[in-house]
C-alpha positions in Angstrom: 0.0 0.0 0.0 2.7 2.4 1.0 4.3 1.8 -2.6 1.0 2.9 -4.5 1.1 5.6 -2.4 4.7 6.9 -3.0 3.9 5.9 -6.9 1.2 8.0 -7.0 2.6 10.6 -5.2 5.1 10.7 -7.6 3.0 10.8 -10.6 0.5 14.0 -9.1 4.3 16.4 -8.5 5.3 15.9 -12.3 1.7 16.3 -13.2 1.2 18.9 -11.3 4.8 21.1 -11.6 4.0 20.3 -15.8 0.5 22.3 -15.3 1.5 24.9 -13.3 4.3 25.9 -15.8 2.5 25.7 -18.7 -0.1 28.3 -20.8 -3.3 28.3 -18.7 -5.9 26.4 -20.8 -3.6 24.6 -23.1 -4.1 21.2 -24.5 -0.9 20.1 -22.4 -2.4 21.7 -19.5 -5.5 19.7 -19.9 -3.8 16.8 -19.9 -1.2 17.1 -17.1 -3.5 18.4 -14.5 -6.4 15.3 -15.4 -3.2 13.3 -14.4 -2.8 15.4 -11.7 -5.8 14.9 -10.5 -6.0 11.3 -10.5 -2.7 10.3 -9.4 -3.8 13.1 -6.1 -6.8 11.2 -5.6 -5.1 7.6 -5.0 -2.1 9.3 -3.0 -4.5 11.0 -0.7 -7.1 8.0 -0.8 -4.8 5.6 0.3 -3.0 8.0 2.7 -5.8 9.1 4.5 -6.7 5.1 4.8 -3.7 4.7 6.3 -3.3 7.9 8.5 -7.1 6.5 10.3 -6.8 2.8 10.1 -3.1 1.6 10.2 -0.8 4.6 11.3 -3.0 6.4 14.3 -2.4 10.1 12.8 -5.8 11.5 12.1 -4.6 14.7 11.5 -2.6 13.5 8.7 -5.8 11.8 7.2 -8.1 15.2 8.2 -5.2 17.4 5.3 -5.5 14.6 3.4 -9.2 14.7 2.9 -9.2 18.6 2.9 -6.8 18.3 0.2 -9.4 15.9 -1.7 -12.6 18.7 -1.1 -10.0 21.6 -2.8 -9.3 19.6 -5.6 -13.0 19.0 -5.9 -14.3 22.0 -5.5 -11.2 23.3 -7.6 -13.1 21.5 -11.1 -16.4 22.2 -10.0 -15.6 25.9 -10.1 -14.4 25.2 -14.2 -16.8 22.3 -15.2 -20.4 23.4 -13.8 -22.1 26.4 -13.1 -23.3 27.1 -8.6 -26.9 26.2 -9.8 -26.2 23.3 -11.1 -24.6 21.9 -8.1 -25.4 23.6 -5.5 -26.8 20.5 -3.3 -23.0 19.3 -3.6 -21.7 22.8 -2.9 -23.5 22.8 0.3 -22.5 19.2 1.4 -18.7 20.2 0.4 -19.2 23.4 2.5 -20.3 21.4 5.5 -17.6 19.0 4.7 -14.6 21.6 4.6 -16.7 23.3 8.3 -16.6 19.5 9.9 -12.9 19.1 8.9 -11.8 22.1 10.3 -13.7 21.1 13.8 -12.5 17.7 13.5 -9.1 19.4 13.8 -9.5 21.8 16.2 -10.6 18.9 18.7 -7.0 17.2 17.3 -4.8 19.8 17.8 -3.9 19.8 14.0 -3.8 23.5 13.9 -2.4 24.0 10.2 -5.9 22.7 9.1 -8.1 24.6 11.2 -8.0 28.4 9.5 -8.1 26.6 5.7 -10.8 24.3 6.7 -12.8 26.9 8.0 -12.2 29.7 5.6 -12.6 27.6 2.5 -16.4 26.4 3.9 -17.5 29.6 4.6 -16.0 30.9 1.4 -18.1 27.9 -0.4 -21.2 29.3 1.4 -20.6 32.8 0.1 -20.6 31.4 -3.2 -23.9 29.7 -2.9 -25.0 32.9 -1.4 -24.4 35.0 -4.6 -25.4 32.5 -6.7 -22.8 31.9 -9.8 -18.6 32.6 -10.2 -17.3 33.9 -13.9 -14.5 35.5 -15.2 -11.6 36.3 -12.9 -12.8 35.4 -9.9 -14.2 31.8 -11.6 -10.2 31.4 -12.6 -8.8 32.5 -9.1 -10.8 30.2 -7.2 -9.9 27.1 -9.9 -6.1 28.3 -9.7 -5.2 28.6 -5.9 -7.2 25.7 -4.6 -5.2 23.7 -6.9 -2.1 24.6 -6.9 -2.7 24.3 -2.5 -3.0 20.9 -3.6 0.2 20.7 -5.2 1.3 22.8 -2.2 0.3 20.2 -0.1 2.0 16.9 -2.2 5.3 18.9 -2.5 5.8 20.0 1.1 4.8 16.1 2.1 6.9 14.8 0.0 10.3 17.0 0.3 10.1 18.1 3.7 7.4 15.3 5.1 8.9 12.6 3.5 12.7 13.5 3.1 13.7 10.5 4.8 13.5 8.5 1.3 15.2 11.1 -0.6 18.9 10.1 -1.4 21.0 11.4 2.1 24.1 13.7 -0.3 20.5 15.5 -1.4 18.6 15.6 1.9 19.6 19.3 2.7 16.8 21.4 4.2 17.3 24.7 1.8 17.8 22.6 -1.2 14.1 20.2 -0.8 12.4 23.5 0.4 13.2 25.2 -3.1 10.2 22.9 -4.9 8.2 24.2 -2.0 8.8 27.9 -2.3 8.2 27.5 -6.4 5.1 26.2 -6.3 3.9 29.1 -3.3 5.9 31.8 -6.1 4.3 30.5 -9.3 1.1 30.4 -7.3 1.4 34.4 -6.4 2.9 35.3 -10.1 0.0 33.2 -12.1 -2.6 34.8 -9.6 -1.2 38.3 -10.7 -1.3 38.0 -14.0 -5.5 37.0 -13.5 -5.7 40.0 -11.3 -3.3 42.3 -13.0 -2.9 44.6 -16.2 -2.3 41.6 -18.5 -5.3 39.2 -17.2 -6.8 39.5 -20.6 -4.0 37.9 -21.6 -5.1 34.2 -19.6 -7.5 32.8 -22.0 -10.9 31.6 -20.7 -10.5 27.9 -19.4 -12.4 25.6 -21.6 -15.7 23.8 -20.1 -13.5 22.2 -17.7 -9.7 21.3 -17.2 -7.7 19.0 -15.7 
């Protein structure tokens, strides 16, 4: 179990780092981030099984299902409009609020003020009714790339006893960290800045 999910793991960071270098929309982005996507959903599947049922660390399997409901809520913001789902909007808005309470009473802090804010963000949503244009992006971008936030810091600074010991320096596995957070804050300004015209309009759905 522990090898499917290393595999996987794997599989979602070159995925994911592929996507969030390349043109916004693309046909490669497409593709990389439904790979993404998959390969996140059996690393986080099987390590949240293993967090509750074989290792004891519930907070471990509490990020890993929050990092499930962003990736989630991440397409449903670019593959169907709030009326059309707004019964699973709600559920994944109760979800995120549960998850966040869940780790209050654990002590897993780190989850607490994303938990939280993301539910009630989900509930403003329902509130207004519908997401377009920059904002539809934003929402698809940063919950995503979190994700891949999430799978790089596990795996370079969670998991670094696996990487190779010449390599397992702290500055050097914190650099795939940092890139992610700064490719996150430069894509976000270009949607928000003078050249967001420039993003084209994410067709019915990626990855």
């Amino acid at each position: 179990m522990i090898e499917v999910h290393y595999v996987a793991g794997l599989l979602a960071l070159l995925a994911g780092f592929v996507a969030l270098f390349v043109r916004k929309g693309g046909h490669l982005h497409r593709r990389s981030g439904r790979l993404f996507v998959v390969a996140m959903f059996v690393m986080l599947g099987v390590g949240a099984f293993m967090a509750f049922f074989v290792v004891d660390k519930p907070g471990n399997g509490l990020g890993a299902l929050l990092t499930i409901y962003l990736i989630v809520t991440s397409l449903l913001t670019v593959r169907k409009p709030v009326d059309e789902v707004r019964g699973l909007t709600l559920g994944l808005a109760v979800l995120a609020l549960a998850l966040g309470v869940l780790a209050l009473l654990d002590g897993s802090y780190l989850v607490v003020p994303i938990a939280l804010a993301c539910g009630a963000a989900d509930l403003r949503l329902l509130r207004r009714g519908s997401i377009t244009g920059t904002p539809r992006l934003v929402r698809h971008l940063w919950r995503m790339t979190f994700a891949l936030f999430v799978a790089t810091g596990s795996f370079f600074l969670g998991q670094a006893k696996v990487i190779p010991e010449p390599l397992r320096n702290l500055a050097l596995l914190s650099i795939p960290v940092l890139t992610v957070l700064a490719m996150l804050g430069y894509w976000l300004w270009r949607m928000n800045g003078r050249r967001a015209r420039a993003i084209p309009a994410l067709p019915g759905g990626i990855p």
